[in-house]
C-alpha positions in Angstrom: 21.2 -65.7 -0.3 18.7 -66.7 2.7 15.2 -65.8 2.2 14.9 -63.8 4.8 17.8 -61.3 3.2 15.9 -61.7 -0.1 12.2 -60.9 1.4 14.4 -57.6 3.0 15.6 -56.6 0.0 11.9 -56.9 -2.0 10.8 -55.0 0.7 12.7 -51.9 0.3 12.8 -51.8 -3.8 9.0 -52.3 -3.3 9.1 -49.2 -0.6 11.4 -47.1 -2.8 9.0 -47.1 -5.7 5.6 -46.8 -3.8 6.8 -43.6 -1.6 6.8 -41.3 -4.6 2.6 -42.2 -4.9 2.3 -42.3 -1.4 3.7 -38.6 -0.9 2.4 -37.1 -3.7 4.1 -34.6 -5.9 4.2 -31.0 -4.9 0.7 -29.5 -6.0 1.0 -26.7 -8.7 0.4 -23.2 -7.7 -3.2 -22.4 -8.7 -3.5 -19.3 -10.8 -5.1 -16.7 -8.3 -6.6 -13.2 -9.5 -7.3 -9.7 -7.4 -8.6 -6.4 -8.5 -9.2 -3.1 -6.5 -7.5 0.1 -5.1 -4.3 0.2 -4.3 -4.0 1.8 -0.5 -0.5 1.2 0.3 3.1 0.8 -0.8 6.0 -0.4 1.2 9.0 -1.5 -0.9 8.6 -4.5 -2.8 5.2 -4.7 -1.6 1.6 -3.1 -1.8 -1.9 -3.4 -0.4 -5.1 -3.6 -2.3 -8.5 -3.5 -1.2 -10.9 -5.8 -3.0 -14.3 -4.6 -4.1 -15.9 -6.7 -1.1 -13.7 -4.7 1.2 -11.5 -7.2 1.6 -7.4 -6.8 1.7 -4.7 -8.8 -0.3 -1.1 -8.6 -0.1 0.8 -8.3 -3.4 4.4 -9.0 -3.5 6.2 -7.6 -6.5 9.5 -8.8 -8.4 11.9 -8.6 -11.1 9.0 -11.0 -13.3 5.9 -9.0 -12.2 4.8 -7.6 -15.9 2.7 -3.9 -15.2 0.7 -3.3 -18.4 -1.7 -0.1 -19.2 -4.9 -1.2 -20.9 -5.4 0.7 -24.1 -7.6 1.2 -26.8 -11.7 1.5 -27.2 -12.1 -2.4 -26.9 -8.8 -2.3 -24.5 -7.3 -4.8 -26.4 -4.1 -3.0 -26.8 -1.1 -2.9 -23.8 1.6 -0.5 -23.1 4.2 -2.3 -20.9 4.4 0.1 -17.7 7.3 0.5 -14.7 6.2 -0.2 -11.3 6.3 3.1 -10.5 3.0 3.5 -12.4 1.4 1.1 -9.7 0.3 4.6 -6.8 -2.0 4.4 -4.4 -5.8 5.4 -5.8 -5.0 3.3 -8.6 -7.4 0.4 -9.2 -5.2 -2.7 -10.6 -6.1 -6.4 -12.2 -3.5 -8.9 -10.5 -2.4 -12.7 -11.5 -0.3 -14.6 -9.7 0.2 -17.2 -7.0 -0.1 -17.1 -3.1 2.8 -17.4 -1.8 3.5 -19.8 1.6 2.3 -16.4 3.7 -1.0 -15.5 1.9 0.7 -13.0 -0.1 -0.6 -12.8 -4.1 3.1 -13.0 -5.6 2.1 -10.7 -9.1 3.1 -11.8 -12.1 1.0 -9.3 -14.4 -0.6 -6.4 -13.4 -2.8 -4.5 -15.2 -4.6 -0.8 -15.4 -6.7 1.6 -17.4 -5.0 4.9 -18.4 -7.6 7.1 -16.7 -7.3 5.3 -13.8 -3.9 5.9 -13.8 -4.4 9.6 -14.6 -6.8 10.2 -11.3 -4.7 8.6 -9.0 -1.6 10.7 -10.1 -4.3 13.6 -9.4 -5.0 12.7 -6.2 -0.8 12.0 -5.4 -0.5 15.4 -6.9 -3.1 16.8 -3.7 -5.3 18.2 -6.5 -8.6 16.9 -5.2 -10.8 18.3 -2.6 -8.6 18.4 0.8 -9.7 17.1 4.0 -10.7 20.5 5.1 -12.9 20.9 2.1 -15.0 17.7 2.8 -14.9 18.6 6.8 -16.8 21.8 6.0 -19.0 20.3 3.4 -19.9 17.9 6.5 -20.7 20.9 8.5 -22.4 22.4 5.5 -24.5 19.3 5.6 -25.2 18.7 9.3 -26.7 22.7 9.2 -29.0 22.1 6.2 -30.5 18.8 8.1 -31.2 20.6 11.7 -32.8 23.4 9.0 -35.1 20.8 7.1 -35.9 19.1 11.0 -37.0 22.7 12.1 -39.2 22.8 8.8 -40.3 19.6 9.7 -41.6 19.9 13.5 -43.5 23.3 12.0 -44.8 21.5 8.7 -46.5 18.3 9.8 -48.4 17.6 6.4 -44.9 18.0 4.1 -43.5 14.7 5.5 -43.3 12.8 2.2 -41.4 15.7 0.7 -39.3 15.9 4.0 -38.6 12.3 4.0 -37.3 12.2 0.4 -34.7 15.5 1.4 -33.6 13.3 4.0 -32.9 10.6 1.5 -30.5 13.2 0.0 -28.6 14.2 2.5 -28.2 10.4 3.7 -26.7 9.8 0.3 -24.4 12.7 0.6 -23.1 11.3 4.0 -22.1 8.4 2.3 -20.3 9.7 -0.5 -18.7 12.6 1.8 -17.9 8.8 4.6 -16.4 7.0 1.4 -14.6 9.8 0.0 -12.7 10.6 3.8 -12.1 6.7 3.8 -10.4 6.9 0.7 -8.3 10.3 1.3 -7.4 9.0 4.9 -5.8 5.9 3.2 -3.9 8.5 1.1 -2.9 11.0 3.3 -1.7 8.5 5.8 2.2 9.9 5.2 4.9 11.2 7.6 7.3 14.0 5.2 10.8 12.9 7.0 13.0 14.8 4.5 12.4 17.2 1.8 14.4 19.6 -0.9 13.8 22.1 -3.7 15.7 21.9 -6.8 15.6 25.0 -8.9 15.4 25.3 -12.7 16.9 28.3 -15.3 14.3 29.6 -17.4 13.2 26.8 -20.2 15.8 24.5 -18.8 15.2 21.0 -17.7 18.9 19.8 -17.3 19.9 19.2 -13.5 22.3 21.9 -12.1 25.0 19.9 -10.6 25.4 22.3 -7.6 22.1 20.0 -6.4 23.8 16.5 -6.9 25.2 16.3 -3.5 22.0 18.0 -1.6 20.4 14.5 -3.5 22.7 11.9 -3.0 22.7 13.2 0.9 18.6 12.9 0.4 18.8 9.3 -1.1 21.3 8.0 1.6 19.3 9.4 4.4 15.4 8.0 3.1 17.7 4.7 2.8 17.7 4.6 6.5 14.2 4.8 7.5 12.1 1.7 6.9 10.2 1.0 3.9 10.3 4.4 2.6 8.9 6.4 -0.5 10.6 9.4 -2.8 7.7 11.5 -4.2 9.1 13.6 -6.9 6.9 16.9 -8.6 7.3 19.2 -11.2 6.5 22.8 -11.8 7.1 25.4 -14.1 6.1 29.5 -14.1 3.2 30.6 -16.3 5.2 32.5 -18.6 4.7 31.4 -21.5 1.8 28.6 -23.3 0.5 26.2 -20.6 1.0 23.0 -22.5 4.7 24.5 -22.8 4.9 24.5 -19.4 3.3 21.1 -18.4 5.8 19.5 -20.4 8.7 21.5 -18.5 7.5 20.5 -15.2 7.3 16.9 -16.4 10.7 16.7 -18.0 12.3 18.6 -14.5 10.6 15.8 -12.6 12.2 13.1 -14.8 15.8 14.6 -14.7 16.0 14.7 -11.0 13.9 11.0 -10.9 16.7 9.3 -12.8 19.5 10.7 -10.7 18.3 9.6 -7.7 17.5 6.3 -9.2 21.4 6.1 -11.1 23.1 8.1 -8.6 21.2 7.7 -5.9 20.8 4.0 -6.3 16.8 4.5 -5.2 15.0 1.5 -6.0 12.1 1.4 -8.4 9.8 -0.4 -6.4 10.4 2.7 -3.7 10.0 6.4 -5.8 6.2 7.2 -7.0 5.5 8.1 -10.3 6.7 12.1 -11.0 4.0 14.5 -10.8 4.2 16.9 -13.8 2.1 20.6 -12.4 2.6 22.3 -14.6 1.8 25.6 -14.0 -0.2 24.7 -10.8 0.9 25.9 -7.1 2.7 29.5 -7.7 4.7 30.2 -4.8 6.7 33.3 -6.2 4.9 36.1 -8.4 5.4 35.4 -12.7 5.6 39.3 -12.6 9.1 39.5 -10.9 12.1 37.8 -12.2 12.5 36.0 -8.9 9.1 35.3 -8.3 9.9 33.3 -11.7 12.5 31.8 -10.4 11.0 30.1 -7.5 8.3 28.6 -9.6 10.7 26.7 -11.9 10.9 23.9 -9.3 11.2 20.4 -8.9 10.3 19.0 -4.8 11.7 15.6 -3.4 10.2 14.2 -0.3 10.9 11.4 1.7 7.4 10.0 3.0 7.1 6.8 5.5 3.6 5.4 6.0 2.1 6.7 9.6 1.1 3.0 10.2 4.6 1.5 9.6 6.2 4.6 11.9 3.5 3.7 14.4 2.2 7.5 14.5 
């Protein structure tokens, strides 16, 4: 062998075992953490706004554990579907960032009464948007009152400037409270249907199958769309009876669109149980009954995504 062909072949053994150190192995993901509100859903992902106002994408999949915090010392965890995960619900989130700044979950975690305000807000049972408008007005009328009292009482400034403190906090909490109920309301209803229920029954009356799997196949057309599911029940009879009714009418019609409808998980909210809430027929008349005992499907798309 010449020694040029044998300096060749040093040269690339010597090259083959240096590249590995020269390139570097891939880095390992660094364990990243999030917690906030959740303001948005869209399929497989969700939106959460971080306490310093910032946003982070989370991506969810078949590993992403959800987990309710329980207990006085929250020590214990009840393992949750992702249907839990709402918007109005502040999480905890682990994971990675993926290659697009998206927080790919793999645990995410919640308190139970977090989770059970956000499922009152979903169920519209907080002040509505026309409430807080006319508390504003409500407001804006007692400030030009106390600047009246103000220009005619000269020597009651310190007492006027501490009123004025109050409604300045007010403001706020009435701003923060239409930031947060703007982020919630921010849905387009593109379908909707009533199921009805026989007195004490929570079974599904097959005559609705087809009116549901028609439902499912349509909201599977529109992009990145949400099934909100709610239960109700009349008052006849105790109220606890009936929250449970409500809730277990919700369930029945959420699994058939989910096994018959083939609706993914990571696209139906949570059911709302009402109970007893939102009468639309009178409890005195057999009909009036009948209407209450009701379960309502919509298909919701986020104004943003629709571009409205």
């Amino acid at each position: 062998m010449s020694r040029l062909r044998f300096v060749e072949i040093v040269l690339l053994v010597t090259a083959s075992l240096a590249s590995p150190l020269l390139l570097g192995s891939p880095a390992q993901a660094q364990t990243a953490k999030a917690q906030g509100l959740i303001t948005g859903r869209s399929g497989e992902t969700m939106t959460v706004q971080t306490q310093d106002s910032s946003t982070v994408v989370v991506v969810l999949t078949d590993d992403t554990q959800v987990a309710q915090i329980q207990g006085v010392f929250k020590a214990r965890r009840k393992q949750m579907s992702m249907a839990a995960l709402i918007p109005g619900l502040q999480v905890q989130v682990q994971g990675t960032y993926n290659t697009k700044n998206q927080l790919v979950a793999s645990s995410i975690k919640f308190k139970g009464n977090d989770l059970e305000d956000a499922q009152t807000i979903q169920a519209g049972l907080q002040p509505t948007k026309e409430q807080i408008q006319q508390t504003q007005q409500q407001l804006e009328e007692q400030k030009a009152a106390l600047e009246r009292q103000q220009q005619e009482m000269q020597q009651q400034q310190q007492q006027m400037a501490l009123a004025q403190e109050k409604i300045d906090a007010n403001k706020a909490a009435i701003a923060a409270a239409n930031k947060r109920f703007g982020q919630l309301d921010d849905y387009n209803i593109l379908d909707e249907m009533t199921v009805l229920f026989g007195n004490g029954k929570v079974a599904l009356d097959p005559k609705y199958n087809q009116q549901l799997l028609d439902l499912a196949a349509k909201a599977k057309t529109i992009t990145a769309y949400t099934i909100q599911v709610k239960g109700y029940a009349s008052s006849v009879g105790s109220a606890a009876l009936n929250q449970k009714l409500s809730e277990d009418r919700a369930n029945a019609v959420t699994q058939f669109l989910q096994q018959q409808g083939h609706i993914p998980l990571t696209n139906m909210l949570a059911p709302g149980a009402m109970g007893e809430s939102r009468q639309i027929g009178s409890d005195k008349t057999a009909d009036g009954q009948a209407e209450n005992r009701r379960v309502v499907v919509r298909v919701l798309q986020n104004k943003g995504i629709a571009g409205t």
